[in-house]
C-alpha angles and dihedrals in degrees: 000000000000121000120184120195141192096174132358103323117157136199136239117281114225127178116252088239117046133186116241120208129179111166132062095225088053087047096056091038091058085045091061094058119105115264095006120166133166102239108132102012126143100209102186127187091348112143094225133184126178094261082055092060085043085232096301107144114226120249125178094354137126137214124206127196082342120163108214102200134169126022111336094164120161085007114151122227110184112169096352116149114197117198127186093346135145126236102159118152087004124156113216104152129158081011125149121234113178119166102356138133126199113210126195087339123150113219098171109168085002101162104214088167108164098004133158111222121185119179095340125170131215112190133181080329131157113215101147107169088007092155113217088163099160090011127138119221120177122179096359127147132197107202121180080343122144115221104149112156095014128140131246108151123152099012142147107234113191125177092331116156126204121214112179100330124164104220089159105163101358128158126237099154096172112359123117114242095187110154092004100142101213087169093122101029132080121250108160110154094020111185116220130140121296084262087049081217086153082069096064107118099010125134121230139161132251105263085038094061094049092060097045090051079060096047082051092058078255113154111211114208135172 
């Protein structure tokens, strides 16, 4: 797993043995014993939704190939890696993630609309219009992760880092960008306010700059 950090970010802590699981019986059979939880459960290939999981949060597991359908508002994720799993259309608003990493997903449409994020991974994800609009990230990086058109108005950004991110036509209307290094995504079409205030403190490339200044009503002459 790679973790880039610009400050103390931390991954996801998963137990040396976990339980694998592959079969939804065996899942709610499991769920029937006394005492059951789902730390350190490998759940593979399961089709899940939050009234599956009987409203247990998830803590040291991971999911492999898992599809996560249905609500799953105000749900907690703490150490959960997700791996080639499908989100799409979730809602997962108002939901926590702490720890996780999210590995090869696809989140299309996702709504992580006033969510709290705390060292959180994308990785070779695809989470083209994901919405986290009011939501708070801290420590957080995106890396080969595609969330163009995405929406993150209104956020708290904290120690997050960018690597090759594709971020074309996303929205941060009012949400400070300072010390946000944008230098290896794409953010081509980039959507702020008229002011482009959100911009103050960013850092951008050259040839970055240079669109943005057009997006701004800027004229660039030599």
């Amino acid at each position: 797993m790679s973790w880039k950090k610009p400050g103390a970010q931390k991954a996801p802590l998963l137990p040396p043995d976990l339980l694998l699981c592959e079969d939804a019986a065996a899942l709610a059979h499991l769920q029937e014993q006394e005492g059951f939880d789902l730390s350190g459960i490998h759940l593979r290939g399961l089709s899940l939704t939050a009234d599956v999981l009987h409203g247990m949060g998830l803590d040291g597991a991971l999911l492999e190939r898992c599809t996560l359908a249905g609500p799953w508002e105000k749900a907690s994720f703490f150490n959960t890696v997700f791996q080639d799993c499908e989100l799409s259309a979730g809602n997962f608003s108002g939901g926590w993630f702490t720890q996780c990493a999210f590995e090869r997903c696809k989140g299309v449409g996702a709504n992580f609309a006033e969510s709290r994020l705390r060292h959180v991974l994308l990785k070779d994800c695809h989470f083209r219009y994901a919405n986290f609009t009011s939501s708070q990230l801290d420590a957080c990086t995106a890396e080969d992760t595609d969330l163009s058109e995405a929406f993150f108005a209104e956020c708290k950004l904290a120690d997050c880092l960018l690597r090759r991110a594709k971020l074309t036509r996303a929205e941060f209307f009012h949400t400070p960008l300072h010390g946000l290094d944008f230098r290896d995504s794409n953010i081509e079409g980039l959507c702020v306010s008229a002011e482009g205030r959100e911009l103050a403190g960013a850092v951008v490339s050259y040839d970055q700059a240079a669109s943005l200044a057009r997006l701004l009503g800027l004229e660039i002459r030599e």
